[in-house]
DRENSERO-447327 format. One record per residue (C-alpha): residue in three letters; x, y, z. Coordinates in pm, 1 decimal. Each point is the difference from the previous one (the first is absolute). Layout:
(ALA, (X, Y, Z))
...
//
This chain:
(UNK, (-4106.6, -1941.5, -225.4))
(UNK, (320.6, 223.0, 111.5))
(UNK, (263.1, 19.9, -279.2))
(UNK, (211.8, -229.8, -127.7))
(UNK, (434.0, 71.4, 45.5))
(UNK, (179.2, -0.1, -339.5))
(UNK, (336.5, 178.1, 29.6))
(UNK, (224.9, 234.1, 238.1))
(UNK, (238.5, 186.1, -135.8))
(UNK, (266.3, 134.5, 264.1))
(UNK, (347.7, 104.8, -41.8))
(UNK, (133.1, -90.4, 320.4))
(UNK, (366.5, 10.7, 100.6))
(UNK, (125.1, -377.3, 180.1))
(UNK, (-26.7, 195.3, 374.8))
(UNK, (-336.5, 103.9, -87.4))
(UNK, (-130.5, -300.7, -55.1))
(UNK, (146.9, -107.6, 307.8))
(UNK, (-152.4, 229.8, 181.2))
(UNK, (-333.3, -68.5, -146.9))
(UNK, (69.2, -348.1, 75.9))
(UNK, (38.0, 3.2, 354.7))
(UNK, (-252.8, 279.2, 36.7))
(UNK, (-264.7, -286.3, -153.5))
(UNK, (172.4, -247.3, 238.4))
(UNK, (-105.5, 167.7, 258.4))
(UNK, (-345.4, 56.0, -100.8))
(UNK, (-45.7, -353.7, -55.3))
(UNK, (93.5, -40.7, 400.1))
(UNK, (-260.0, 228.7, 81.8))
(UNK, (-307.6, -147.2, 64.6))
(UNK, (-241.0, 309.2, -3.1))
(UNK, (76.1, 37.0, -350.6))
(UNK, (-228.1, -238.9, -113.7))
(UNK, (-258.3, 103.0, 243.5))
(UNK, (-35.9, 312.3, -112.4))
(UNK, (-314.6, 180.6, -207.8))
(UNK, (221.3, 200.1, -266.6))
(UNK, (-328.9, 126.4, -98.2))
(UNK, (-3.6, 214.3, 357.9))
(UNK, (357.2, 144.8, -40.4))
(UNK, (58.0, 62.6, -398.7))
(UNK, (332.8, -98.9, -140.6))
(UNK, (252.5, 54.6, 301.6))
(UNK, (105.3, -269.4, 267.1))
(UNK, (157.9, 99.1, 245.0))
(UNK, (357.8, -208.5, 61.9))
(UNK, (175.4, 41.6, 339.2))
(UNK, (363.9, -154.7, 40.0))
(UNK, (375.4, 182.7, 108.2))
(UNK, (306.8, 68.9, -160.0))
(UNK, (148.0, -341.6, 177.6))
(UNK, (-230.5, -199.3, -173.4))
(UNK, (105.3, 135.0, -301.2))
(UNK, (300.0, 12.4, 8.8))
(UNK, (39.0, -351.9, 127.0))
(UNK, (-251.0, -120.8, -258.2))
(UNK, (164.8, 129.1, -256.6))
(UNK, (370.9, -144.3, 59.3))
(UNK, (142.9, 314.3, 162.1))
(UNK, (211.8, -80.7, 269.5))
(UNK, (-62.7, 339.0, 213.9))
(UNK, (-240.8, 267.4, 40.9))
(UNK, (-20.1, 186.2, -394.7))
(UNK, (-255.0, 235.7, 99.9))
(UNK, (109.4, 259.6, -293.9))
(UNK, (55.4, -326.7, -277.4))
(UNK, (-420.8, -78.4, 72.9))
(UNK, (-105.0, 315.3, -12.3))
(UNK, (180.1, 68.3, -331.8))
(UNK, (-187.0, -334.8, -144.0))
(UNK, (-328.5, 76.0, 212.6))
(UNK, (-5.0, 335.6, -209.3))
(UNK, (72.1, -171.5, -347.3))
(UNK, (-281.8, -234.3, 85.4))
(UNK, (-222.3, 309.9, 37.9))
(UNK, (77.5, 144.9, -279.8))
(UNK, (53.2, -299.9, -278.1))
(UNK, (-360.1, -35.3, -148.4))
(UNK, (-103.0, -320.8, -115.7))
(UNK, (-244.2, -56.0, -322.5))
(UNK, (-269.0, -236.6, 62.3))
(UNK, (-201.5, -195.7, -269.1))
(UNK, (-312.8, -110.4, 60.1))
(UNK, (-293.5, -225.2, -183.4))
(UNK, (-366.9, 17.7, 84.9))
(UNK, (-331.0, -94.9, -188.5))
(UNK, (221.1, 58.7, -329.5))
(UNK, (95.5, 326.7, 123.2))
(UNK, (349.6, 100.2, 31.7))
(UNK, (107.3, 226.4, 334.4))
(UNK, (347.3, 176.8, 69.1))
(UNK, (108.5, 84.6, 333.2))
(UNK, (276.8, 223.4, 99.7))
(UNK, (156.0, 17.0, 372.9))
(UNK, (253.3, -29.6, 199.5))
(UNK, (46.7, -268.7, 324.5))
(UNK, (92.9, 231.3, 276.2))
(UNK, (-224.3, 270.1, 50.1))
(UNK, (182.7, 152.3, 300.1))
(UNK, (204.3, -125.3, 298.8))
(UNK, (34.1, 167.4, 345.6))
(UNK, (314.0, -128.6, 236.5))
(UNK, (-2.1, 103.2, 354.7))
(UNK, (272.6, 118.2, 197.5))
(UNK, (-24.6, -61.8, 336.7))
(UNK, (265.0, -47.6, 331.8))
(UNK, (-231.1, -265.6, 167.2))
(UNK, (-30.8, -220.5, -300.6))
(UNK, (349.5, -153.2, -153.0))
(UNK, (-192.7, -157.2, -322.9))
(UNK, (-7.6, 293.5, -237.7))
(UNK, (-379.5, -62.9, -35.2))
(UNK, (-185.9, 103.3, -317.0))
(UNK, (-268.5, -62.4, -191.4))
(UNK, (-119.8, 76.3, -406.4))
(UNK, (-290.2, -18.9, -192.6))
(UNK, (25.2, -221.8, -275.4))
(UNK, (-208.2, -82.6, -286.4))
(UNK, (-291.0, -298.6, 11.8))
(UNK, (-45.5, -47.6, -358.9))
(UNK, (397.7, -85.4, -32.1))
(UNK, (-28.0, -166.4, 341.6))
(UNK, (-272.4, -244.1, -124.6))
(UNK, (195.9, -0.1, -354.9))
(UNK, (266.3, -154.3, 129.6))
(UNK, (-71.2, -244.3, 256.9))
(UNK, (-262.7, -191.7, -246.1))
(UNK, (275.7, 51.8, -245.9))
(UNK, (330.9, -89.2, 203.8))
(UNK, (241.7, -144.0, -333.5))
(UNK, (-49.2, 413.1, -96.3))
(UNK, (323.3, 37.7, 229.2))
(UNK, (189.1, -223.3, -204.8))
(UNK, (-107.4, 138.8, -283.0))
(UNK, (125.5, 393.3, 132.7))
(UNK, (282.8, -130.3, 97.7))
(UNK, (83.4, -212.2, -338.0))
(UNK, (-105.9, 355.7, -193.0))
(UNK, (216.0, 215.2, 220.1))
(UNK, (269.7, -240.6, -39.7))
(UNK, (19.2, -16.3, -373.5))
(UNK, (-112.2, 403.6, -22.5))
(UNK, (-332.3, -111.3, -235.0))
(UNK, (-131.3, 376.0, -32.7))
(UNK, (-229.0, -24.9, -298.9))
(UNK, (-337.5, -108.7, 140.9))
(UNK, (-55.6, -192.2, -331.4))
(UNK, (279.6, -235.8, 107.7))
(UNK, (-84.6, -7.0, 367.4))
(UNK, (-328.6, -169.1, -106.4))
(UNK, (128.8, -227.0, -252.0))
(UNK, (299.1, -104.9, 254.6))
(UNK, (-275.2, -46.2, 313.2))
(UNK, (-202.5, -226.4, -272.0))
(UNK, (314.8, -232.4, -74.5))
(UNK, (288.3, 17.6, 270.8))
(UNK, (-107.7, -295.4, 178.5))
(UNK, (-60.7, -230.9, -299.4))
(UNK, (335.9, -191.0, -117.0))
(UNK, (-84.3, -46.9, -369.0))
(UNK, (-380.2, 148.0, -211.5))
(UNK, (-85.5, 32.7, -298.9))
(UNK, (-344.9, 143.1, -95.6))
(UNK, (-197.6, 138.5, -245.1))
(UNK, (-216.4, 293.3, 110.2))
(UNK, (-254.1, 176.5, -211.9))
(UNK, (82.5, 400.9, -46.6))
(UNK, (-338.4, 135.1, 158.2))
(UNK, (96.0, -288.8, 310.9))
(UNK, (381.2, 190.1, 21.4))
(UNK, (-124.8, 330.5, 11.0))
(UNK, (-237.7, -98.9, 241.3))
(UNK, (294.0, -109.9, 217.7))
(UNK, (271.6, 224.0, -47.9))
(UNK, (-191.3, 289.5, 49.4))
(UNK, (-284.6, 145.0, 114.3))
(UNK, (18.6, 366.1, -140.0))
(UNK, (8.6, -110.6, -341.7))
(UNK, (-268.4, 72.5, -249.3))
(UNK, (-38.3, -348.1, -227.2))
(UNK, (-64.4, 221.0, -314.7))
(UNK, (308.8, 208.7, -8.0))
(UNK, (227.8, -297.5, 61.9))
(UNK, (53.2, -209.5, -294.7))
(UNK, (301.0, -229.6, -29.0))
(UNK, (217.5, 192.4, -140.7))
(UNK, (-13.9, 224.2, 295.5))
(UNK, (-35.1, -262.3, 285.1))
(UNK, (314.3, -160.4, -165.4))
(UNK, (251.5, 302.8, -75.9))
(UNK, (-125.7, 205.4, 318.7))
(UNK, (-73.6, -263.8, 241.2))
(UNK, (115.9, -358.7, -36.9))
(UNK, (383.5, 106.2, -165.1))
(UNK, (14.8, 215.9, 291.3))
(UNK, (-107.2, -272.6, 267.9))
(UNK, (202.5, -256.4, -168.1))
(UNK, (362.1, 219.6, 8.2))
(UNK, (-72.1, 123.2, 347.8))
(UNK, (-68.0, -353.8, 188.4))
(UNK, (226.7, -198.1, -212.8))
(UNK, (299.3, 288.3, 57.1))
(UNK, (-84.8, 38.1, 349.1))
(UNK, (-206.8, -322.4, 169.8))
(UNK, (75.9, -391.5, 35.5))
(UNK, (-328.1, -43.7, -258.3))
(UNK, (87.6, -76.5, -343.6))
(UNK, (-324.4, 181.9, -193.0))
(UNK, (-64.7, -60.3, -344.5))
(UNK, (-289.4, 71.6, -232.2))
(UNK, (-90.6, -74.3, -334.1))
(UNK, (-333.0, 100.0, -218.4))
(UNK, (-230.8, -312.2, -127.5))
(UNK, (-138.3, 138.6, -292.9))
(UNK, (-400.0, -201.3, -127.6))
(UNK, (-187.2, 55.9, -332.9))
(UNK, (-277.8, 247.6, -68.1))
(UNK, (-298.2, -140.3, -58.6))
(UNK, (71.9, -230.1, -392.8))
(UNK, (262.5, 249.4, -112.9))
(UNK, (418.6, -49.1, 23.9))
(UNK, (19.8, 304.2, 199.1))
(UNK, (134.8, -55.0, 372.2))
(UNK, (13.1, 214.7, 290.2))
(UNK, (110.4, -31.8, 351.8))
(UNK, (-281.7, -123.8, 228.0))
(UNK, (171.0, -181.2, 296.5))
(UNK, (375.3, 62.1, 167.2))
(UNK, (265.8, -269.1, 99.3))
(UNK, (113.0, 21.5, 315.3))
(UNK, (259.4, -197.2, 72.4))
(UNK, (230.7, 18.7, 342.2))
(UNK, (287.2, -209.1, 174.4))
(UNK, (101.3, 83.5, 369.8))
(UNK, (362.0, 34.3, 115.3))
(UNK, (71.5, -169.2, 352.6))
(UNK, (-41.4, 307.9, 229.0))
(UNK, (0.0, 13.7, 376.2))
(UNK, (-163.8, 247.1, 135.1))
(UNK, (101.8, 138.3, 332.9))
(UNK, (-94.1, -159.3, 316.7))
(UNK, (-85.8, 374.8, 141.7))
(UNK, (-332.0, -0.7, -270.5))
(UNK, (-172.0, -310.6, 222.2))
(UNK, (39.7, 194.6, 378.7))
(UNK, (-180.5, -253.8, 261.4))
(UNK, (-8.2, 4.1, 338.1))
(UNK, (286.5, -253.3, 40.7))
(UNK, (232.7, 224.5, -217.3))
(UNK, (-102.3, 279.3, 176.9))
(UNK, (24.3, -111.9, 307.7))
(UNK, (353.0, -110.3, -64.2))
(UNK, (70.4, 366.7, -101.9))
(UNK, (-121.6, 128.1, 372.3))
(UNK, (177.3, -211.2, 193.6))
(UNK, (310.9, 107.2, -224.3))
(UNK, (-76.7, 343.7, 93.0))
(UNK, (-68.5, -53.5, 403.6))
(UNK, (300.4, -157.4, -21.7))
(UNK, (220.7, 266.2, -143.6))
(UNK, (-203.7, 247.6, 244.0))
(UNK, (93.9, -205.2, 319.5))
(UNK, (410.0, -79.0, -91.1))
(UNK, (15.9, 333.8, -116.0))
(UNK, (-132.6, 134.7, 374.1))
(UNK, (204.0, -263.6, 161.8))
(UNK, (337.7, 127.7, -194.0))
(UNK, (-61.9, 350.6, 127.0))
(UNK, (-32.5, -91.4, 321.1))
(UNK, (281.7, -172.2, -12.2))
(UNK, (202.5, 286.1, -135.1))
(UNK, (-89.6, 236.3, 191.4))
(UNK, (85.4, -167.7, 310.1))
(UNK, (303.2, -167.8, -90.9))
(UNK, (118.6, 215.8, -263.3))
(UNK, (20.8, -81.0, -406.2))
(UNK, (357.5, -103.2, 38.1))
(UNK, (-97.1, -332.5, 213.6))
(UNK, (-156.1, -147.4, -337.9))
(UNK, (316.5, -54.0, -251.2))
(UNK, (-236.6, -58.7, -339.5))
(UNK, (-364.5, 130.1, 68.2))
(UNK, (-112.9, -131.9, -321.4))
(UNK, (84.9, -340.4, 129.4))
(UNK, (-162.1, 5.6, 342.3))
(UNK, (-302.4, 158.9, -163.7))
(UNK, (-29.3, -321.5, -233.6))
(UNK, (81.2, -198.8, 300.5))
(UNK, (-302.8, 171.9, 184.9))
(UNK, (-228.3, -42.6, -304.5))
(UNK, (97.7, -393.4, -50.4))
(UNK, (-81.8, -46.7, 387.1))
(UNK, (-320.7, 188.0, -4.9))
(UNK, (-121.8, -188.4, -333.5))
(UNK, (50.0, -317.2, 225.9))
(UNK, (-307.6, 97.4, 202.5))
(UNK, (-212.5, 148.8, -305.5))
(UNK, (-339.1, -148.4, 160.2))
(UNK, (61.8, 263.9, 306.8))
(UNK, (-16.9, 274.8, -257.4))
(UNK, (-259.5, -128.2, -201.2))
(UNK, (-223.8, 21.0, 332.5))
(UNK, (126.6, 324.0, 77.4))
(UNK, (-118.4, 136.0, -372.2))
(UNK, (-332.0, -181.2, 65.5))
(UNK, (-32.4, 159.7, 345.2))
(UNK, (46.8, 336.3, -144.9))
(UNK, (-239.0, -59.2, -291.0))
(UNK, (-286.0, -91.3, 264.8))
(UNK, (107.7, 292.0, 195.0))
(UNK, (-24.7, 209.3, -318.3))
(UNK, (-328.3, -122.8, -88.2))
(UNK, (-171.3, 83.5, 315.7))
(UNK, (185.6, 338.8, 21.1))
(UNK, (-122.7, 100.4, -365.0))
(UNK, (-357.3, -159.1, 97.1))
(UNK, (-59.3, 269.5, 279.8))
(UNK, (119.8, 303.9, -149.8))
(UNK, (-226.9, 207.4, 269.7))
(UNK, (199.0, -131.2, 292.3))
(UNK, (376.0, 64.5, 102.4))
(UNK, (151.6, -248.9, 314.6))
(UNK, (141.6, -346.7, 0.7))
(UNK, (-150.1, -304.6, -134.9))
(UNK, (-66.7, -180.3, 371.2))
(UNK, (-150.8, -377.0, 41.7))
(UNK, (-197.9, 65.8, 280.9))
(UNK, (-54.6, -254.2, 263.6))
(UNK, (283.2, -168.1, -175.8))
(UNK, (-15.3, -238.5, 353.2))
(UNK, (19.7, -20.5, 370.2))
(UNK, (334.2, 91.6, 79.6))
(UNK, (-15.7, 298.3, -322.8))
(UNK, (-275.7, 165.0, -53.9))
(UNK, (87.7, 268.0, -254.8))
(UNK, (299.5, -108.3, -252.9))
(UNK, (99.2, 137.9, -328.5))
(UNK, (328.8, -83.7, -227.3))
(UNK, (291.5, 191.9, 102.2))
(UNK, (276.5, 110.1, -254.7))
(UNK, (203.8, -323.1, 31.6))
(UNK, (-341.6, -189.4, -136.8))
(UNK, (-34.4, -160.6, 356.1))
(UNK, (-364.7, 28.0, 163.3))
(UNK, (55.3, 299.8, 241.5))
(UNK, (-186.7, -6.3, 348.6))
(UNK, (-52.2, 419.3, 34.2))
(UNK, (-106.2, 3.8, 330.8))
(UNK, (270.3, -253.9, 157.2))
(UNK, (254.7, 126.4, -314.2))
(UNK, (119.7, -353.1, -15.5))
(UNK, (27.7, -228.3, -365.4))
(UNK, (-174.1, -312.7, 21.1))
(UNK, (52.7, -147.3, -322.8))
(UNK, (367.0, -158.0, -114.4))
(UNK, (2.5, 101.3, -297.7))
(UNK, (-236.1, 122.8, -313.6))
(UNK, (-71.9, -362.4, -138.1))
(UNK, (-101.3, -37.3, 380.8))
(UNK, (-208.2, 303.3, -26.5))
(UNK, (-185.6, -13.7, -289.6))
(UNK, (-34.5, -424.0, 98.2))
(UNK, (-189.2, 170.9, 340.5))
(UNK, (-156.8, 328.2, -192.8))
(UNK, (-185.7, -278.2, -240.4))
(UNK, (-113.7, -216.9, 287.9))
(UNK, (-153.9, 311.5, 156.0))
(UNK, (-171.5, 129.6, -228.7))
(UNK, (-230.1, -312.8, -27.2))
(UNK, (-165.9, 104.9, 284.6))
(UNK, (121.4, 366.9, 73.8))
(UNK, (12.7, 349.5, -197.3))
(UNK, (230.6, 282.9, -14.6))
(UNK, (-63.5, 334.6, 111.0))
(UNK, (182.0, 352.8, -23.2))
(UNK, (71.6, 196.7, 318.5))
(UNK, (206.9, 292.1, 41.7))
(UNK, (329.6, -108.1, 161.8))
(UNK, (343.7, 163.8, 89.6))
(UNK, (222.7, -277.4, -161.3))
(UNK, (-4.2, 149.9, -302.5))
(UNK, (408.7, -15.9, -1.6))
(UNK, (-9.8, -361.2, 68.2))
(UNK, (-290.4, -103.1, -213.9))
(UNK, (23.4, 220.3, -271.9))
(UNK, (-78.8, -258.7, -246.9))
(UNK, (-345.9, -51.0, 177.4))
(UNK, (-68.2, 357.3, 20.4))
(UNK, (-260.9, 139.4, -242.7))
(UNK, (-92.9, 362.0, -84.2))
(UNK, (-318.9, 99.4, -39.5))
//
């Protein structure tokens, strides 16, 4: 029987979480992660992505290649405290997500690739145990540091109204796990612990918390003592940020955004620097011009971003290899064709497109591969199909 998750306890900053966000985002598109015998390779997987991704995923609207590194270096350093349970046994685990990361630099390939080694038992932690996100992001929000109150909060922030009584040996048992049962009588679970937890989340948090001792006789005598703790608890109407609940849809939304800038951005210094800046009267304006026209054909980018994300996957696949990703015997008339820079299909021998645009392309890319395969050659159109190129 493998043990049972109790608690985390993580003091992550609202970028952090983010990051660890889309980082399990993209594990949960990977398919090989589940496929894999963790028993073969110890505690690291091995993630590979690029600073685009990143940056796109997480609402940046150009390349912040310093910003992730900065957050990629928190997350490798922030350790989180684990709690587990097993055959009455209690375990303690201390580690950190990110074990390293490695980014390449590299003239041939334009997607800042890189790849980390991140943690399984948080992996696994957190995609069984996905409301954990809005919980980090709830604590982080309200700055909950006690881990007393962090446990009591994750018990009762999603209830609108309780009131329970809980025996004192059941409490202990669920605020903490360190605690020895004999040294903690009432008086100290109430003046050290529950006072403490009440002031912080009721100063701090949308939970009103509120205790109260219920008090039974001994035995035939008048004498009293506390045996069992009210609990009693009222939510606040909170709403928690739609950032804490990333899906594909909300990510996706975020890439296009940043294809989007990266194209009318391109396009305005072209223009520039061929006409001249003074031809444009308010930049700003023509820039939101640009970025209201390009929204208008949002499913183009949305294939492009799923073009490059196949392209990725087959590039970070075949890490022992460096040439273009080719569909060989694409047909008759092109036998060897790859996607070029402007996400058209890209004939290299006749160096003609023959695809109208990237929804065309990744429509005629899927039909393909039903019945044919990719391949990587070595190729000289690495300047025109960068984003195919792959480095071994």
């Amino acid at each position: 029987m493998k043990p049972t998750f109790k608690h985390i306890f993580w003091n992550l900053s609202k970028n952090e979480i983010d990051l660890l966000n889309v980082l399990i985002n993209i594990v949960d598109r990977n398919d090989d992660f589940d496929n894999i015998d963790f028993d073969d390779i110890g505690f690291g997987y091995v993630l590979d992505t690029n600073m685009h991704e990143l940056s796109s995923s997480l609402g940046y609207l150009q390349l912040e290649v310093d910003k992730i590194i900065q957050l990629l270096e928190l997350l490798s350093k922030n350790i989180a405290t684990v709690y587990y349970e097993k055959d009455n046994n209690k375990f303690m685990t201390k580690v950190t997500f990110i074990h390293q990361f490695n980014i390449t630099s590299s003239n041939e390939d334009i997607n800042k690739r890189m790849n980390m080694v991140l943690n399984i038992k948080i992996i696994n932690i957190i995609r069984e145990h996905r409301d954990l996100f809005e919980l980090f992001y709830k604590i982080e929000k309200y700055n909950i540091k006690s881990k007393y109150s962090k446990i009591m909060y994750e018990r009762y922030y999603k209830q609108l109204e309780t009131s329970e009584d809980i025996e004192i040996e059941t409490l202990i048992e669920i605020i903490d796990f360190g605690l020895e049962k004999s040294d903690l009588k009432w008086s100290r679970l109430n003046s050290n612990i529950l006072k403490r937890v009440a002031k912080e989340i009721n100063d701090k948090s949308n939970l009103n918390f509120n205790y109260s001792s219920v008090k039974t006789s001994i035995d035939d005598t008048n004498r009293k003592q506390t045996t069992h703790v009210r609990l009693t608890t009222i939510l606040e109407p909170d709403i928690i940020e739609s950032e804490s609940a990333y899906s594909n849809e909300f990510l996706m939304s975020r890439k296009v955004s940043y294809y989007i800038e990266r194209d009318i951005i391109k396009k305005f210094k072209q223009i520039t620097k061929f006409k001249g800046k003074e031809i444009i009267n308010d930049p700003e304006a023509y820039m939101l011009k640009l970025r209201r026209e390009a929204h208008k054909n949002s499913d183009e980018y949305e294939a492009k971003v799923l073009l490059q994300e196949w392209l990725n996957n087959i590039k970070y696949s075949n890490n022992d290899h460096s040439g273009l990703v080719v569909l060989q015997d694409y047909d008759l008339q092109n036998k060897v064709v790859t996607v070029n820079n402007n996400y058209k299909l890209f004939d290299i021998i006749k160096k003609i497109e023959i695809s109208s645009s990237a929804r065309d392309t990744r429509l005629k890319i899927n039909s393909f591969m039903k019945k044919g395969d990719y391949d990587i050659v070595e190729g000289d159109y690495i300047k025109e199909c960068s984003i195919s190129y792959t480095v071994g």
